[in-house]
C-alpha positions in Angstrom: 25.1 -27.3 93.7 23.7 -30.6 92.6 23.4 -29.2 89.3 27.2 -28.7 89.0 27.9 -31.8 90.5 25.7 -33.5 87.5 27.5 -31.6 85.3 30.5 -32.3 86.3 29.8 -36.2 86.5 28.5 -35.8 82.7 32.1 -33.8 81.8 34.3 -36.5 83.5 32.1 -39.4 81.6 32.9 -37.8 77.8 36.4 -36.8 78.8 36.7 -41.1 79.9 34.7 -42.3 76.9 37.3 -40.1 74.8 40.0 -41.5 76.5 38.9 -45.0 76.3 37.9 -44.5 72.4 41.2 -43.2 71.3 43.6 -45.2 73.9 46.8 -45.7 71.4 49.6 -43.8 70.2 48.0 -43.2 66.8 44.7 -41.7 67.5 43.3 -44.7 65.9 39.6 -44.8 67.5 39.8 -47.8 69.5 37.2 -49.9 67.5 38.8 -49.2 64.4 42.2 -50.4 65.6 40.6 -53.8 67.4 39.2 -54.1 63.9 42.4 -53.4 62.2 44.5 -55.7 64.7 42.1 -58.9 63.8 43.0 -58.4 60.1 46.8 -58.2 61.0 46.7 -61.0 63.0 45.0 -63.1 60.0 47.6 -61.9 58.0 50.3 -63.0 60.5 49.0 -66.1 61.0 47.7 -67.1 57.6 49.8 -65.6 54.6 52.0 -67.7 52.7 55.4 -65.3 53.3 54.4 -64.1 56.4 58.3 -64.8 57.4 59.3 -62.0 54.8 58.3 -59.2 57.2 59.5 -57.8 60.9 55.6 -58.2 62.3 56.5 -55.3 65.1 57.9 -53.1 62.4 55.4 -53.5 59.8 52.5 -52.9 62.4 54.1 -49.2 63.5 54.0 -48.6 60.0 50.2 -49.8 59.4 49.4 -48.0 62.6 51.3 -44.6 61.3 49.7 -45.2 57.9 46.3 -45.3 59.8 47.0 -42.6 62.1 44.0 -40.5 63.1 41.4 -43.0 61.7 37.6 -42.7 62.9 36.2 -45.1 60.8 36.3 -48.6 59.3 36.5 -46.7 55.9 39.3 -44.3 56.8 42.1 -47.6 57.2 40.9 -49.8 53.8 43.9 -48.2 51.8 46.4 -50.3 54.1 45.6 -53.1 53.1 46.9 -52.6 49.3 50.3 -51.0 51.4 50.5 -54.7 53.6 49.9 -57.2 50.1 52.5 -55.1 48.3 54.9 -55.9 51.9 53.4 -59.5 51.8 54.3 -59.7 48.4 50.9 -61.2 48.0 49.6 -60.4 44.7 46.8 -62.6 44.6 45.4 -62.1 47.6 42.8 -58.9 48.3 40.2 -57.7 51.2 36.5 -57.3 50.6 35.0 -54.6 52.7 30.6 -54.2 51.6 31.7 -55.5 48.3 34.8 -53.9 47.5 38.2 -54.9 47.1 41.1 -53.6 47.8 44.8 -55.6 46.5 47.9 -54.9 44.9 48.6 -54.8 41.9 52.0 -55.8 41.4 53.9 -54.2 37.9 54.1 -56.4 35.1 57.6 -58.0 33.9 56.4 -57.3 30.7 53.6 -55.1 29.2 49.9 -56.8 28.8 50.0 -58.7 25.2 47.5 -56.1 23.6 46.1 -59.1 21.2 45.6 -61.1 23.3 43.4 -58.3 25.7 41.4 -57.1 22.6 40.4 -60.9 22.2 39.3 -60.9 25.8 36.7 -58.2 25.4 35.3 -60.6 23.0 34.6 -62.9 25.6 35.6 -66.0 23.8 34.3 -69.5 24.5 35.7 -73.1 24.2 36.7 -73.5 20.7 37.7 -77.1 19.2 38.7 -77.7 16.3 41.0 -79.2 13.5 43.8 -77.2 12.0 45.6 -79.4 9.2 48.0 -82.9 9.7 46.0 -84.3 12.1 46.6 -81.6 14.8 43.3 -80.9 17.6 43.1 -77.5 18.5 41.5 -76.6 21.7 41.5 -73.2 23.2 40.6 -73.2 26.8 39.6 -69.4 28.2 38.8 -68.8 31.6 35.4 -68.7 33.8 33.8 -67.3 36.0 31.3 -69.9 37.9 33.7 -70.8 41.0 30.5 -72.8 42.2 30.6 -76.6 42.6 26.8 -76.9 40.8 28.0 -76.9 37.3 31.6 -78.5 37.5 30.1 -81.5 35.5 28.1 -80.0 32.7 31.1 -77.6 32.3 33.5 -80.3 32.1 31.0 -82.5 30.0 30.8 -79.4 27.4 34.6 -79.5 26.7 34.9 -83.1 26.2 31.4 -82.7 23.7 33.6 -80.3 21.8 36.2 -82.7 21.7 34.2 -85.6 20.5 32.7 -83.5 17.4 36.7 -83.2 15.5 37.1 -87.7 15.4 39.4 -87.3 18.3 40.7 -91.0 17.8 42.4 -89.7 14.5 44.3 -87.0 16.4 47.8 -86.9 15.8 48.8 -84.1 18.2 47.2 -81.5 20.4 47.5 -77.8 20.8 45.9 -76.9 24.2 45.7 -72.9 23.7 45.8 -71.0 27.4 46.4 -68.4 26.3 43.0 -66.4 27.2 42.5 -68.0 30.4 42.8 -65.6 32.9 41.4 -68.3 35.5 38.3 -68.9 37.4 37.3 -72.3 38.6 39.9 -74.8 37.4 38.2 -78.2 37.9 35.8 -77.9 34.7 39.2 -77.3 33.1 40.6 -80.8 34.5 37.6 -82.6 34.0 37.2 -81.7 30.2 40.7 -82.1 30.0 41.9 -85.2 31.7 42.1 -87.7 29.1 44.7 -85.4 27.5 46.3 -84.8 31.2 46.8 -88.4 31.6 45.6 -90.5 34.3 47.9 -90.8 37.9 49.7 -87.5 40.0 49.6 -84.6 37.9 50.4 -81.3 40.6 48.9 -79.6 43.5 49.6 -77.6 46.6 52.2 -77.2 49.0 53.1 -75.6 51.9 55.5 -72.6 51.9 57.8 -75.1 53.5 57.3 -77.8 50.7 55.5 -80.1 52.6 52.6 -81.5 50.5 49.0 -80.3 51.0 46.5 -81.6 48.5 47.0 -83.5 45.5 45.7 -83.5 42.1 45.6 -86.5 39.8 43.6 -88.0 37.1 42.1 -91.5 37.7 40.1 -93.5 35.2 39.2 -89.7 32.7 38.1 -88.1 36.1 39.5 -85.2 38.5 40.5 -85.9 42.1 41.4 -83.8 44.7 43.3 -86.7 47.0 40.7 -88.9 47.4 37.8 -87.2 46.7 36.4 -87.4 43.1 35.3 -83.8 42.2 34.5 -84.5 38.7 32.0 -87.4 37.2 31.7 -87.2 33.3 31.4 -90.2 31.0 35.0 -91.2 28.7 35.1 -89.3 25.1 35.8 -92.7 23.2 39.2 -93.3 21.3 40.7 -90.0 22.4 44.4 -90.4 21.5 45.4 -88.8 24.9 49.4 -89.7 24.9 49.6 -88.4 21.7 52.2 -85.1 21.7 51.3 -81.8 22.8 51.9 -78.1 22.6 50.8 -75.8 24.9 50.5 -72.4 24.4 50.9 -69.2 26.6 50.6 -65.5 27.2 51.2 -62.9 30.4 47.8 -63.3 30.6 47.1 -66.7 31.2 46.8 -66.7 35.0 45.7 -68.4 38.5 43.1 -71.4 37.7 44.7 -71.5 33.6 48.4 -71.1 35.2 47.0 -74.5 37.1 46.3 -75.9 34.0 49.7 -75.2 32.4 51.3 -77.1 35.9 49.4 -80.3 35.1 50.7 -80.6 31.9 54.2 -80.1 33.1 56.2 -83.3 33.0 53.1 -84.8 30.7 55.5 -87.0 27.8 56.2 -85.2 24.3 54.8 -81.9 26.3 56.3 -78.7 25.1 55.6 -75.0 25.9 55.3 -71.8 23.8 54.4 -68.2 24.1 55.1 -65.9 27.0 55.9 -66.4 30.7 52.6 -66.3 32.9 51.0 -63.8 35.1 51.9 -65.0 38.1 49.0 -66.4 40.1 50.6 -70.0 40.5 49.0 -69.8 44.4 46.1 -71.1 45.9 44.2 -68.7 48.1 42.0 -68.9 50.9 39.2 -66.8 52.5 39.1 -65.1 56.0 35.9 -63.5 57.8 36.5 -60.5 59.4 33.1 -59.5 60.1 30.0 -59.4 58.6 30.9 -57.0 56.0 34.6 -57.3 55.4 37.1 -60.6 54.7 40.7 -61.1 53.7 41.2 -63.9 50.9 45.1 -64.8 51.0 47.6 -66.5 49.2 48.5 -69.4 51.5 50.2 -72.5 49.6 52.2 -73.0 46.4 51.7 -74.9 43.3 53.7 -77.9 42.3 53.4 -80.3 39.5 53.5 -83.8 38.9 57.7 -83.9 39.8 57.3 -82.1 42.6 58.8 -78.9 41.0 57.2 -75.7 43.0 56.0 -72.9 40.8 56.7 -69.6 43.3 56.1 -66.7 40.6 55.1 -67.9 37.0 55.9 -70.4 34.3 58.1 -70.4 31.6 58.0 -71.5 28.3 60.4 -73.7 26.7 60.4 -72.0 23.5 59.6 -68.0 23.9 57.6 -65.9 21.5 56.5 -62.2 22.3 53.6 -61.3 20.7 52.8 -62.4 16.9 49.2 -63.8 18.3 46.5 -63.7 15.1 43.1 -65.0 17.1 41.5 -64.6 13.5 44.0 -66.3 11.4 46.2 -69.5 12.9 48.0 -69.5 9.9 49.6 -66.1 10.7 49.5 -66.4 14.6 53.7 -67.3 15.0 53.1 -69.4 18.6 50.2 -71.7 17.0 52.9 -71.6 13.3 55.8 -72.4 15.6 53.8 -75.8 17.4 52.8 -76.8 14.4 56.3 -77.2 13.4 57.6 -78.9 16.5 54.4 -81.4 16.6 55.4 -82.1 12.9 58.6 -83.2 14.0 57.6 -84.5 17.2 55.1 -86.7 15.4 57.2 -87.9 12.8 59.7 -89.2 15.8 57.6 -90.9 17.5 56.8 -93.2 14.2 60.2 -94.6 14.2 
């Protein structure tokens, strides 16, 4: 008789424990959904157009989408299902290395050129091309630490010292590979050519200014902090006119970039409407193994004009890049022909 009773004791405790593991309408293991809740909530709280969704609708549809799940694993593919409704393309979550985003599709296709250059892996190139025009093509990175800001910034300006950059008659700042990475080597090699004062930064989804970027005596400055500390290039002609060229490649930290040199005098734009990364983003700990990185504020640029999806050139030109040959590549051809005219204005 006590045996039974043991027995039954032992069936009532797994019938509870079953009960209290799978207590949802889903069948969503209870420690899977806790876990799946905190990541909703982050969401909620945290992503930039988290006003674009009905929360209690979107959640049934997580929770349906997760029916049934026994394991963290089992509801990872939600979260490229809740960017695409967060219409958060730049955002993605990490589970034991892994991410998982959404890949929004292009407006245009991917500017083949300008991908077969990429597998090259190019580098900072600086150099003269004829007239007196500096050349500088600017790719992307990949060291998002803060240890080598400075000798990354202080290796562009080198560059720029070697072409006589006090006989300069006009720049062409080449984005066109720089798929992003960490953008303040980019300002600090590239701030006497920014110009000193306001030049962009972040804001709120409600416009309300969050951080500032701005150039003050050749050095980067996030409000008030200094972030980058390099020595002057001497007798760089840095008001002197500009083309700036892009591709629907060039993207987050290189689309930041592009803002700074928005409103910059005698500043004019060619190539192809960005990727669309013009966000800054910001990382979330779920647990040990897994984190959400989100898109939480805007980029703006030295007028205060907000960049919500891309940037557009002023003068458009599909294709027609030559990485090999400027003389044939039609956006560097058709700079060269505004900077001649731009040039020869500004000695009136």
């Amino acid at each position: 008789m006590k045996q039974k009773y043991l027995l039954l004791v032992f069936f009532l405790l797994l019938m509870g424990k079953s009960a209290v593991a799978q207590n949802n309408a889903y069948g969503i293991t209870d420690s899977v959904k806790a876990y799946l809740d905190k990541g909703l909530t982050v969401l909620q709280t945290h992503s930039l157009n988290r006003d674009v969704v009905n929360w209690e609708e979107l959640r049934a549809a997580v929770y349906q989408k997760a029916r049934g799940a026994k394991a963290y694993e089992d509801v990872l593919p939600v979260y490229p299902f809740l960017f695409e409704q967060l219409k958060d393309h730049h955002g993605w979550f990490t589970y034991k290395g892994k991410n998982y985003s959404w890949q929004r599709n292009p407006a245009q296709p991917r500017n083949a050129a300008v991908v077969a250059e990429l597998k090259k892996k190019p580098k900072v190139e600086v150099n003269v091309l004829k007239n007196g025009i500096g050349y500088i093509l600017l790719p992307g990175n990949s060291d998002f630490g803060m240890t080598n800001v400075n000798r990354d910034a202080q290796a562009i300006r080198d560059s720029i010292s070697k072409i006589h950059p006090g006989k300069i008659k006009g720049w062409i700042i080449d984005l066109r590979l720089n798929t992003g990475g960490n953008m303040y080597p980019m300002f600090g090699g590239l701030a006497q050519l920014i110009g000193d004062g306001k030049v962009g930064g972040f804001v709120t989804k409600n416009q309300k200014p969050e951080e500032e970027w701005s150039i003050r005596g050749g050095n980067f400055y996030v409000n008030t902090a200094q972030v980058t500390n390099v020595p002057q290039v001497p007798q760089v002609a840095g008001d002197a006119p500009m083309a700036v060229l892009l591709s629907n490649m060039t993207a987050s930290a290189g689309e930041a970039v592009a803002i700074s040199l928005k409103g910059r005098p005698s500043t004019r734009f060619f190539g192809e409407t960005t990727h669309g990364l013009t966000t800054a983003n910001e990382g979330f700990q779920i647990d040990k193994n897994s984190g959400l990185t989100l898109a939480v504020l805007y980029e703006a640029d030295r007028n205060g004009m907000i960049y919500q999806k891309n940037i557009k050139p002023d003068e458009e030109i599909l294709n027609g890049d030559d990485f090999t040959n400027w003389k044939k590549d039609q956006k560097i051809t058709a700079a060269m022909k505004w900077l001649k005219k731009e040039i020869k204005a500004q000695k009136r």
